[in-house]
LUMLUMDREN-2810 file (N, C-alpha, C; in Angstrom, 1 decimal):
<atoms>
<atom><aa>X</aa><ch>A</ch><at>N</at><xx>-0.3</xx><yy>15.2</yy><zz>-1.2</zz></atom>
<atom><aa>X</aa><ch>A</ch><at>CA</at><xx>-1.6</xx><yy>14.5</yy><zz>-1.2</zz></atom>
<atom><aa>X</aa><ch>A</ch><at>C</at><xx>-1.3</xx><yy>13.0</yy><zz>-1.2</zz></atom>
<atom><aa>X</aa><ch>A</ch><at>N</at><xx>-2.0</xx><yy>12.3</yy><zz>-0.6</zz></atom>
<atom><aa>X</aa><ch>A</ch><at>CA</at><xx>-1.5</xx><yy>10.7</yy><zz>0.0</zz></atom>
<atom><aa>X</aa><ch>A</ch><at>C</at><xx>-2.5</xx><yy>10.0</yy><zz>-1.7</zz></atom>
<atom><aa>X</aa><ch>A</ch><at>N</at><xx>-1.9</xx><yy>8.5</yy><zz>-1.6</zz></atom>
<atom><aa>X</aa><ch>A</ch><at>CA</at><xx>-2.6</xx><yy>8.4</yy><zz>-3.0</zz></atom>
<atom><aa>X</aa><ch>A</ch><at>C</at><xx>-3.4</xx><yy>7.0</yy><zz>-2.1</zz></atom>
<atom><aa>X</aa><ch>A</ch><at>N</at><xx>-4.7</xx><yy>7.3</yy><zz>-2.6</zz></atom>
<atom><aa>X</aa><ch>A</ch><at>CA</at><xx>-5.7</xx><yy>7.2</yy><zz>-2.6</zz></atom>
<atom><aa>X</aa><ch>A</ch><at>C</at><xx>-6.9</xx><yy>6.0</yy><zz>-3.3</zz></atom>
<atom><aa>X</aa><ch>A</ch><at>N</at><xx>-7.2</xx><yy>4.5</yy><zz>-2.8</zz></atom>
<atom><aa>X</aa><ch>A</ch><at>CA</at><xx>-8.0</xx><yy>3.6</yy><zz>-3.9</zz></atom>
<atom><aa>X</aa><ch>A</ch><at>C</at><xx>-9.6</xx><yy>4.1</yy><zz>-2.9</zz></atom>
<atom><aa>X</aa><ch>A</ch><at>N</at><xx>-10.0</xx><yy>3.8</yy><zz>-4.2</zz></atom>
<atom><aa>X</aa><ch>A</ch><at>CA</at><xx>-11.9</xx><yy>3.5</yy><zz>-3.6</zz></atom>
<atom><aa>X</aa><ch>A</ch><at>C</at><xx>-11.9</xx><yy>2.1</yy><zz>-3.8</zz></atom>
<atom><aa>X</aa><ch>A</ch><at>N</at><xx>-12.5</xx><yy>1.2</yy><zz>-3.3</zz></atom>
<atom><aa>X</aa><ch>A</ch><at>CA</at><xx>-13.1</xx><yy>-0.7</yy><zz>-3.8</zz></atom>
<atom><aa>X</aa><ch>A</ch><at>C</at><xx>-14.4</xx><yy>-0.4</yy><zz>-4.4</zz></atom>
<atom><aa>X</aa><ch>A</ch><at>N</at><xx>-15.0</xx><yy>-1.2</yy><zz>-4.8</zz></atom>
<atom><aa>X</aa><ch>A</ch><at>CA</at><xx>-15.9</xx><yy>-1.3</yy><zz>-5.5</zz></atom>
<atom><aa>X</aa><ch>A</ch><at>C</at><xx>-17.0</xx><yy>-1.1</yy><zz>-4.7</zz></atom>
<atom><aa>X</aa><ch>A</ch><at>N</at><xx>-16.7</xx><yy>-1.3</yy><zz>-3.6</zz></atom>
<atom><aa>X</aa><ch>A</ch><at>CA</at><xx>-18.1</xx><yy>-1.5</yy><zz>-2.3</zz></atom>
<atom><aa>X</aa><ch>A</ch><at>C</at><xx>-18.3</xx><yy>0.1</yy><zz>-1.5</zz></atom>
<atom><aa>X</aa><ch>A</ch><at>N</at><xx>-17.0</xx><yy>0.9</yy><zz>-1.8</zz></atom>
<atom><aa>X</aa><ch>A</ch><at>CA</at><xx>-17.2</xx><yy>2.7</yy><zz>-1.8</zz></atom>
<atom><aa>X</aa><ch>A</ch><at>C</at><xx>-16.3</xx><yy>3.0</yy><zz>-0.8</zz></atom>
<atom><aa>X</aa><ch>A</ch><at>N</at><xx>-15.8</xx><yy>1.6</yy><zz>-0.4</zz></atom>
<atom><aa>X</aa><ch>A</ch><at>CA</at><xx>-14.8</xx><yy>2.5</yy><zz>0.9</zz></atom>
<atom><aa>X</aa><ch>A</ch><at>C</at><xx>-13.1</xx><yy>3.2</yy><zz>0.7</zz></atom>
<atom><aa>X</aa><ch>A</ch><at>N</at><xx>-12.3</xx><yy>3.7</yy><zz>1.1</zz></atom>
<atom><aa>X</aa><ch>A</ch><at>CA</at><xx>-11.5</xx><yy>4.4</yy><zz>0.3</zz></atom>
<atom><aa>X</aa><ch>A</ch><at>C</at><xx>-10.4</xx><yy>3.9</yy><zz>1.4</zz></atom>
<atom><aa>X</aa><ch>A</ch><at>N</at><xx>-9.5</xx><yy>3.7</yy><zz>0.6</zz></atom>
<atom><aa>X</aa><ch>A</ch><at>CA</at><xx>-7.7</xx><yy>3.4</yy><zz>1.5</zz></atom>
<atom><aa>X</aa><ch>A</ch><at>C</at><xx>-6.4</xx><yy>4.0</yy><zz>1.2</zz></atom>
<atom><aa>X</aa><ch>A</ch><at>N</at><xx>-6.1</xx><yy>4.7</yy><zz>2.1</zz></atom>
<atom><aa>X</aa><ch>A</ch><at>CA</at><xx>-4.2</xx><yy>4.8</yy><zz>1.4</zz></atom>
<atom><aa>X</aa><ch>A</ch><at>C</at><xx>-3.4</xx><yy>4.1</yy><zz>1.8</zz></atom>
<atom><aa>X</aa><ch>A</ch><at>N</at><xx>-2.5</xx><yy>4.3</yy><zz>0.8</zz></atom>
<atom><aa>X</aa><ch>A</ch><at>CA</at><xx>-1.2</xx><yy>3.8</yy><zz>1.2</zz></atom>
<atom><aa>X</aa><ch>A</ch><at>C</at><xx>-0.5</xx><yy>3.6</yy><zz>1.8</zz></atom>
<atom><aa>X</aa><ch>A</ch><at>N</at><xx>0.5</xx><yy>2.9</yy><zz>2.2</zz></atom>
<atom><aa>X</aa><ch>A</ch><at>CA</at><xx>1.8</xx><yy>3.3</yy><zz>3.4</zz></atom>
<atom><aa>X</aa><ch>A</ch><at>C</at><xx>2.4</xx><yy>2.5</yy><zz>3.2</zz></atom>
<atom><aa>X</aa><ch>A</ch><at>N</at><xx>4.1</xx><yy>2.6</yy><zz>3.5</zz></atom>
<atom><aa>X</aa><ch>A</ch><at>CA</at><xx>4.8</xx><yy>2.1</yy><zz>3.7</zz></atom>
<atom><aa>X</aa><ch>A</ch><at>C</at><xx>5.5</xx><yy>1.8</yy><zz>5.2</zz></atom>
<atom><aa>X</aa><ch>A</ch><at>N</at><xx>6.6</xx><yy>0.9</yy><zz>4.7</zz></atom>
<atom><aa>X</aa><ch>A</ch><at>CA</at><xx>7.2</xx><yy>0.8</yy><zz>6.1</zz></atom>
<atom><aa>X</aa><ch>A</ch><at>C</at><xx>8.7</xx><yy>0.4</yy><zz>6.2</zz></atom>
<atom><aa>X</aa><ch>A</ch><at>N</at><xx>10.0</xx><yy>0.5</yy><zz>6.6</zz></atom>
<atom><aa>X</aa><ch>A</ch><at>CA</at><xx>10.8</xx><yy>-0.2</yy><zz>6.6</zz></atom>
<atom><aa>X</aa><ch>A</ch><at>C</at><xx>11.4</xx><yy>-1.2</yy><zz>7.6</zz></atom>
<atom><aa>X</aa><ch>A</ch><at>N</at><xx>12.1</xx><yy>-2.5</yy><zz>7.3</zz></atom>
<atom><aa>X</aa><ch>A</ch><at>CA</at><xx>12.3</xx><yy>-3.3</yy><zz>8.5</zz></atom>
<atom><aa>X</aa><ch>A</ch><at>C</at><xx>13.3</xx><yy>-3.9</yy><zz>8.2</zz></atom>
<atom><aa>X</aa><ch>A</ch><at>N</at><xx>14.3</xx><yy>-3.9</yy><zz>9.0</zz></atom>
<atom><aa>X</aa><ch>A</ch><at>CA</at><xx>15.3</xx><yy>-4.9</yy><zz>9.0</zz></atom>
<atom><aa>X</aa><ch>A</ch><at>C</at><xx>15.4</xx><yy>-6.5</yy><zz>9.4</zz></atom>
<atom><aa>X</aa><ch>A</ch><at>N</at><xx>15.9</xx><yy>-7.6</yy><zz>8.2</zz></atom>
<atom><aa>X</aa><ch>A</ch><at>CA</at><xx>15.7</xx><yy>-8.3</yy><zz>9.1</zz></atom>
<atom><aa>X</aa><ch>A</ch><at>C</at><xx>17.5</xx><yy>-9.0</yy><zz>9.7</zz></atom>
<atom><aa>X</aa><ch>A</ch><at>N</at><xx>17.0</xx><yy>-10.0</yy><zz>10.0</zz></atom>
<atom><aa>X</aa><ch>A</ch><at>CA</at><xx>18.6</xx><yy>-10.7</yy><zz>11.1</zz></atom>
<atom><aa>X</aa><ch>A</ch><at>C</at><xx>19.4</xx><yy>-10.6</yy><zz>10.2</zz></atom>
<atom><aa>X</aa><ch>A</ch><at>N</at><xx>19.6</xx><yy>-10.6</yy><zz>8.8</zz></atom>
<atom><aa>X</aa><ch>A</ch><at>CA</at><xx>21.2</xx><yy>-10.5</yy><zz>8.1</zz></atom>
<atom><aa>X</aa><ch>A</ch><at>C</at><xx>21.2</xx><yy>-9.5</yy><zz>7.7</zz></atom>
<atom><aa>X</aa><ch>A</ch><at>N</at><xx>20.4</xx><yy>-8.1</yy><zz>8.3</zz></atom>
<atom><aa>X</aa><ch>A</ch><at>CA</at><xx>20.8</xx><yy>-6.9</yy><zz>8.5</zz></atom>
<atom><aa>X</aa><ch>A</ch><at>C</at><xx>20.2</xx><yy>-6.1</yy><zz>6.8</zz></atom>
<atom><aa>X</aa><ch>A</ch><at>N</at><xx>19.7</xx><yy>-7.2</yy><zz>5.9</zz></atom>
<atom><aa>X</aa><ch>A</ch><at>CA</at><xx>18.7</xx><yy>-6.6</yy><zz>4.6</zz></atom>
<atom><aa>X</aa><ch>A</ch><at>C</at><xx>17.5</xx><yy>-5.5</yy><zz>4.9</zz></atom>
<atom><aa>X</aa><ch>A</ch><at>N</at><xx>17.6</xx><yy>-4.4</yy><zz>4.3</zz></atom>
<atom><aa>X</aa><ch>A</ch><at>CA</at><xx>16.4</xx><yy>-3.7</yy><zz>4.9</zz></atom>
<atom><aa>X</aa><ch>A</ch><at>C</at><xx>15.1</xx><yy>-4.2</yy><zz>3.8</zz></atom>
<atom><aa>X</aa><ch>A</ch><at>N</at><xx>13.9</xx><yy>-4.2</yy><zz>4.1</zz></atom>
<atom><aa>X</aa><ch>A</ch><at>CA</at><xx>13.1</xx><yy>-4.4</yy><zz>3.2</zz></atom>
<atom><aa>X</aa><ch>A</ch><at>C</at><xx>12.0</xx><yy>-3.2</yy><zz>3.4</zz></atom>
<atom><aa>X</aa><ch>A</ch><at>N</at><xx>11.3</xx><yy>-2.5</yy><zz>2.0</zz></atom>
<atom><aa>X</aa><ch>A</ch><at>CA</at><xx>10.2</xx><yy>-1.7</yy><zz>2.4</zz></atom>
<atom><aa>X</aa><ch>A</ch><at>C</at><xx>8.7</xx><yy>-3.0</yy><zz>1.9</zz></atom>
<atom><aa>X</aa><ch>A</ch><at>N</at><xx>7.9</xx><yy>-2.6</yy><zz>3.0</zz></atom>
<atom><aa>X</aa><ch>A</ch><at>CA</at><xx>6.6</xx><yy>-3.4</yy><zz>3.3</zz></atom>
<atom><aa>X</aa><ch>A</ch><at>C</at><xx>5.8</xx><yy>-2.1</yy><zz>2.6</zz></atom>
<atom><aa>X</aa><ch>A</ch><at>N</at><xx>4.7</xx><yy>-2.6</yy><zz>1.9</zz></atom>
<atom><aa>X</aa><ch>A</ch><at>CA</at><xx>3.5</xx><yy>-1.7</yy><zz>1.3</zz></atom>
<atom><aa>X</aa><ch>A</ch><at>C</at><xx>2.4</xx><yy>-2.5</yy><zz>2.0</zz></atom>
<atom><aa>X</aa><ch>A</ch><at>N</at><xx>1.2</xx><yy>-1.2</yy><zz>2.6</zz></atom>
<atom><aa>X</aa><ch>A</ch><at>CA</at><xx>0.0</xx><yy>-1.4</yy><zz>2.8</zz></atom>
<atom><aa>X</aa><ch>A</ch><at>C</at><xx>-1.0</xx><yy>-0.5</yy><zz>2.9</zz></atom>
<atom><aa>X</aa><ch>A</ch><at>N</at><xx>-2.2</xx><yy>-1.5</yy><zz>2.6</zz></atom>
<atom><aa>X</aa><ch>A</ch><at>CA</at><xx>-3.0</xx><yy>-0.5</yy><zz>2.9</zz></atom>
<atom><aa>X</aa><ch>A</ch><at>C</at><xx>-4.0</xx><yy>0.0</yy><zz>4.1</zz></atom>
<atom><aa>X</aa><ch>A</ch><at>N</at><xx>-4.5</xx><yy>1.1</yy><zz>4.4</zz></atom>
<atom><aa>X</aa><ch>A</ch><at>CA</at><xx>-5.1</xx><yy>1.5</yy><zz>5.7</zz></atom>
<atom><aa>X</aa><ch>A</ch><at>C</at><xx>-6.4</xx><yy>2.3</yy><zz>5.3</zz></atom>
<atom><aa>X</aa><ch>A</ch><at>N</at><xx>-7.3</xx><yy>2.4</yy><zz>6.2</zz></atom>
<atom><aa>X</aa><ch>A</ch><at>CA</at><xx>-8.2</xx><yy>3.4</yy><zz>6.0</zz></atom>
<atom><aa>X</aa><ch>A</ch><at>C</at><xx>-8.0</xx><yy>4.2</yy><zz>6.4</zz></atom>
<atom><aa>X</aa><ch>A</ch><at>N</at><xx>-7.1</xx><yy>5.0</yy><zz>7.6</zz></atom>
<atom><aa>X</aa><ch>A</ch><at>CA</at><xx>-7.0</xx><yy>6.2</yy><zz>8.0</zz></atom>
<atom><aa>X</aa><ch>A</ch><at>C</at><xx>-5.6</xx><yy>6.3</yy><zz>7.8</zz></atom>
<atom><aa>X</aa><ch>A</ch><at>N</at><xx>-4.8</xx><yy>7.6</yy><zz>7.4</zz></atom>
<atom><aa>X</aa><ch>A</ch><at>CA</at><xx>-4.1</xx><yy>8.5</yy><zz>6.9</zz></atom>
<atom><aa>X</aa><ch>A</ch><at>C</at><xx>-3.0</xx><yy>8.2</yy><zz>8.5</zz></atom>
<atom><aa>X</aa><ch>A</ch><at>N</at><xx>-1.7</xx><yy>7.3</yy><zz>8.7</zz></atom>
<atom><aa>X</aa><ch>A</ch><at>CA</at><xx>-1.1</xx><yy>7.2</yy><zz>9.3</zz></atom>
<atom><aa>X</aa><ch>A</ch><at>C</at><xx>0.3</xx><yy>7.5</yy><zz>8.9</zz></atom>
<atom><aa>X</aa><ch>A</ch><at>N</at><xx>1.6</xx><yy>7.3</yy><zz>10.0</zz></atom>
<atom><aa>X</aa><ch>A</ch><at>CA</at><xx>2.5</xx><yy>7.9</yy><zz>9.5</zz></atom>
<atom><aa>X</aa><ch>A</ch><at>C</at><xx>3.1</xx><yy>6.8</yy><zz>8.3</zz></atom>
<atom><aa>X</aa><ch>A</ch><at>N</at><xx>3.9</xx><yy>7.3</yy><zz>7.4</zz></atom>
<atom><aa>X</aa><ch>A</ch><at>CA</at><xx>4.9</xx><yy>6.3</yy><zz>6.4</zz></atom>
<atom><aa>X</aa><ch>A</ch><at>C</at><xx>3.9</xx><yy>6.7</yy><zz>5.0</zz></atom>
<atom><aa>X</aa><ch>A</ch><at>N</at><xx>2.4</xx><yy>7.2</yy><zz>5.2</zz></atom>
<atom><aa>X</aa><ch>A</ch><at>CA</at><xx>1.4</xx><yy>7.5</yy><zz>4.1</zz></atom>
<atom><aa>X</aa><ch>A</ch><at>C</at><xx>2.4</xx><yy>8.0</yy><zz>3.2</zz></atom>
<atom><aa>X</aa><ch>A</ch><at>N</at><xx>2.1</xx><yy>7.2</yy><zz>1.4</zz></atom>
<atom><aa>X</aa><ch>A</ch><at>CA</at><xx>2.7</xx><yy>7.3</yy><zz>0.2</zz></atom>
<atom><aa>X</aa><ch>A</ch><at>C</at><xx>2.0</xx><yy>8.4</yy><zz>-0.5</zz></atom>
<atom><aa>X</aa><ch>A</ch><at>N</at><xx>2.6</xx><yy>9.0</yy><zz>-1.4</zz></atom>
<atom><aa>X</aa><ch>A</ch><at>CA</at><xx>1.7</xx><yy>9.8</yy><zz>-2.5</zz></atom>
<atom><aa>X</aa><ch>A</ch><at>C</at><xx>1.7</xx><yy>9.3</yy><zz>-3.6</zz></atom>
<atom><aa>X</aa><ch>A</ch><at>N</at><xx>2.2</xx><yy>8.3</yy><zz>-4.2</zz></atom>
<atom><aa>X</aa><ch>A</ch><at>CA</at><xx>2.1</xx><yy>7.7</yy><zz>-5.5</zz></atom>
<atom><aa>X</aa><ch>A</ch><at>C</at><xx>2.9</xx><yy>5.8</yy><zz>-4.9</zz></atom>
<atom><aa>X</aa><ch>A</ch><at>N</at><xx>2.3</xx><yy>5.3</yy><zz>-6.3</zz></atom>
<atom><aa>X</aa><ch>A</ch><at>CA</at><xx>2.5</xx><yy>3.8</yy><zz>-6.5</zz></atom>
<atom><aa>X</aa><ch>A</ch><at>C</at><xx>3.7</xx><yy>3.8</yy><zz>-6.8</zz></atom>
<atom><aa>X</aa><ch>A</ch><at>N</at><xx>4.6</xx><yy>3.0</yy><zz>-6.2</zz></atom>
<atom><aa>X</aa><ch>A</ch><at>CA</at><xx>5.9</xx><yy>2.8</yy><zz>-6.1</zz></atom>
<atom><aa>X</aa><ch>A</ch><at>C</at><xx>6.4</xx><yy>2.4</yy><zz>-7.4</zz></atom>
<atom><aa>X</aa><ch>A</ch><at>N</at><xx>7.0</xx><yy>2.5</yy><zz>-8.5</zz></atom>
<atom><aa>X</aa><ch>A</ch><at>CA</at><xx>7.5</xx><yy>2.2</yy><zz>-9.7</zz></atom>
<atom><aa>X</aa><ch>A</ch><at>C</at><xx>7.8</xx><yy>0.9</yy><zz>-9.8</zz></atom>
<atom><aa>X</aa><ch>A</ch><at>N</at><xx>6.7</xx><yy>0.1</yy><zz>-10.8</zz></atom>
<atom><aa>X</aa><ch>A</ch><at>CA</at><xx>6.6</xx><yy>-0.9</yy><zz>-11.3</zz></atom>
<atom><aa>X</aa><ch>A</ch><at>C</at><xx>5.8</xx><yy>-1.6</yy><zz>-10.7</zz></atom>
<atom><aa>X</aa><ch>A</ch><at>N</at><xx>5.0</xx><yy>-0.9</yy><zz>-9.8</zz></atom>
<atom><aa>X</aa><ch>A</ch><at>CA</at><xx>3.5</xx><yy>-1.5</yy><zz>-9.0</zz></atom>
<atom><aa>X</aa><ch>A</ch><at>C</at><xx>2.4</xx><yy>-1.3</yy><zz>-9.4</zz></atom>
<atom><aa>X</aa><ch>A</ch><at>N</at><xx>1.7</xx><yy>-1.8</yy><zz>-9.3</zz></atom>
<atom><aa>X</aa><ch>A</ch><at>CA</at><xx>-0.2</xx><yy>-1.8</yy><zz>-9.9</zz></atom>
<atom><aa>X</aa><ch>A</ch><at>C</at><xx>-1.4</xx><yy>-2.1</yy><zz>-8.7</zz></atom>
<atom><aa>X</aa><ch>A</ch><at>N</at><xx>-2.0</xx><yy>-1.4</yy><zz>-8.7</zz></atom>
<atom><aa>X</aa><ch>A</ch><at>CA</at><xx>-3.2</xx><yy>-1.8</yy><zz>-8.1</zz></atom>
<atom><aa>X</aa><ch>A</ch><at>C</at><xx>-4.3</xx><yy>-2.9</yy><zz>-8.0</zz></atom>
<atom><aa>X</aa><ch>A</ch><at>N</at><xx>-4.4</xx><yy>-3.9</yy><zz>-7.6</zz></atom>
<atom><aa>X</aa><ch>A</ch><at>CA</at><xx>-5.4</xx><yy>-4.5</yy><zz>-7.8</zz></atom>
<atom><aa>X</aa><ch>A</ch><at>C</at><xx>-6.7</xx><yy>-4.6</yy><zz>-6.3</zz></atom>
<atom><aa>X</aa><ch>A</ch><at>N</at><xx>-7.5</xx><yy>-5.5</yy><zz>-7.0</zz></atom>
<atom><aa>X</aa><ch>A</ch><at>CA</at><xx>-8.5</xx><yy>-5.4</yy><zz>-5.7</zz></atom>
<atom><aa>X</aa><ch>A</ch><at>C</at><xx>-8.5</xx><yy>-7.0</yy><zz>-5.6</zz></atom>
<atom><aa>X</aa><ch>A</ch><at>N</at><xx>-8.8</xx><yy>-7.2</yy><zz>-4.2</zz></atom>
<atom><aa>X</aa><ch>A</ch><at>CA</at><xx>-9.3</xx><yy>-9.2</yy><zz>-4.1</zz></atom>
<atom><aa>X</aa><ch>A</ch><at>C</at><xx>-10.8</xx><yy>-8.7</yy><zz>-4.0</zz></atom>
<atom><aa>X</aa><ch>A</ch><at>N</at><xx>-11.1</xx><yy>-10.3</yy><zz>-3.8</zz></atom>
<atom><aa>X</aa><ch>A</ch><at>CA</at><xx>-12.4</xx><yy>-10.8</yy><zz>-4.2</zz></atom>
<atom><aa>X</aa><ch>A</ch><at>C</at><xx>-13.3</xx><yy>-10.2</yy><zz>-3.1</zz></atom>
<atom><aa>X</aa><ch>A</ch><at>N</at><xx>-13.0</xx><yy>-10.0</yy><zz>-1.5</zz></atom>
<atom><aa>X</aa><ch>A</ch><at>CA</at><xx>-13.4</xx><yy>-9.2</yy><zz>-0.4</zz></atom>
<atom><aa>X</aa><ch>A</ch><at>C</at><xx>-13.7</xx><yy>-8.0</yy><zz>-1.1</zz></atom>
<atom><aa>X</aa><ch>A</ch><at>N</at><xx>-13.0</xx><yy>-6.9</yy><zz>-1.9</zz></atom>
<atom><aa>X</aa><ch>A</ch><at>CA</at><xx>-12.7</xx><yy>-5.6</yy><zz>-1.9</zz></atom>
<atom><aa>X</aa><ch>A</ch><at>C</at><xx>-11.3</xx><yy>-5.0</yy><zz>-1.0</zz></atom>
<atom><aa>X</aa><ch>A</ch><at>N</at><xx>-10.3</xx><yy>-6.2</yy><zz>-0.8</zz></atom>
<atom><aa>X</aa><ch>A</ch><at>CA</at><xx>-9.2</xx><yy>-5.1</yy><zz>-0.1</zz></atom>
<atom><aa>X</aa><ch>A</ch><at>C</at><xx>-8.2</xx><yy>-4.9</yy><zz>-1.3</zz></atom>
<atom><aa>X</aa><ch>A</ch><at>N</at><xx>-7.8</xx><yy>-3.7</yy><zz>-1.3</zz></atom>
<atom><aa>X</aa><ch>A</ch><at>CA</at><xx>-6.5</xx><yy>-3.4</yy><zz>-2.2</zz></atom>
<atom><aa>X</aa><ch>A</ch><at>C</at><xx>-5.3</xx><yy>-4.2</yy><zz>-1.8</zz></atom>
<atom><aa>X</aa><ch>A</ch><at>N</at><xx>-4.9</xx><yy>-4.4</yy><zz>-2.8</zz></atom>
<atom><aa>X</aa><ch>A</ch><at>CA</at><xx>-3.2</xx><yy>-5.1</yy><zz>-2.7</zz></atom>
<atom><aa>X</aa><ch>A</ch><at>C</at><xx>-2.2</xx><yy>-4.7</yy><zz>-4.0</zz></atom>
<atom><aa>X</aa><ch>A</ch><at>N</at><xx>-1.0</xx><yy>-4.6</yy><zz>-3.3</zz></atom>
<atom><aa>X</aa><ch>A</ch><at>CA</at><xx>0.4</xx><yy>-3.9</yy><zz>-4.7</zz></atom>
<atom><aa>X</aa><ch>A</ch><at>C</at><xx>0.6</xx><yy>-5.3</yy><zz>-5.1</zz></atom>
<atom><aa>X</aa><ch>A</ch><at>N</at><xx>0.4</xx><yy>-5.4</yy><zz>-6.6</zz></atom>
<atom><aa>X</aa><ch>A</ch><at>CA</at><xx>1.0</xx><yy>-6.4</yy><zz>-7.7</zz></atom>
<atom><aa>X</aa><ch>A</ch><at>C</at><xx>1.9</xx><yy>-5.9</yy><zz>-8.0</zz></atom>
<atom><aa>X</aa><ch>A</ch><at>N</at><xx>3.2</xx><yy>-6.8</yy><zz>-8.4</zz></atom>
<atom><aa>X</aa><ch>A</ch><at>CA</at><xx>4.3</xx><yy>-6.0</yy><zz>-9.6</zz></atom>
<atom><aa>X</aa><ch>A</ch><at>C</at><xx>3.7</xx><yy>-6.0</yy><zz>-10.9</zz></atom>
<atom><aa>X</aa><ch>A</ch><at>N</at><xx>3.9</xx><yy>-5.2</yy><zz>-11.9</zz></atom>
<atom><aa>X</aa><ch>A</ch><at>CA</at><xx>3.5</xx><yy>-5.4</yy><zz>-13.6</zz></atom>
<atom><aa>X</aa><ch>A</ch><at>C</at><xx>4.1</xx><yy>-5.5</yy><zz>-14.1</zz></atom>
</atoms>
């Protein structure tokens, strides 16, 4: 099951990830959020991540 925020305004987003390499060949994983259920979709917050909301209502990963 994909994990899942509501905003305050009622609309609901999951998760996803992504991986990318850049030019000195470091891989980095990218977190985001989407409204519709695409491929890379997470099932839980990645360890030592937190949820927050901005002042719009979009979700974004904080570290804690």
């Amino acid at each position: 099951m994909a994990f899942s925020f509501t905003n305050k305004r009622g609309v609901t987003y999951f998760l996803h990830s992504t991986s990318t390499t850049s030019k000195t060949g470091t891989t980095r994983t990218l977190y985001f959020f989407a409204k519709e259920k695409k491929a890379g979709v997470l099932d839980a917050i990645p360890a030592g991540y937190k949820v927050a909301e901005t002042v719009n209502g979009l979700p974004v990963l904080k570290k804690a």
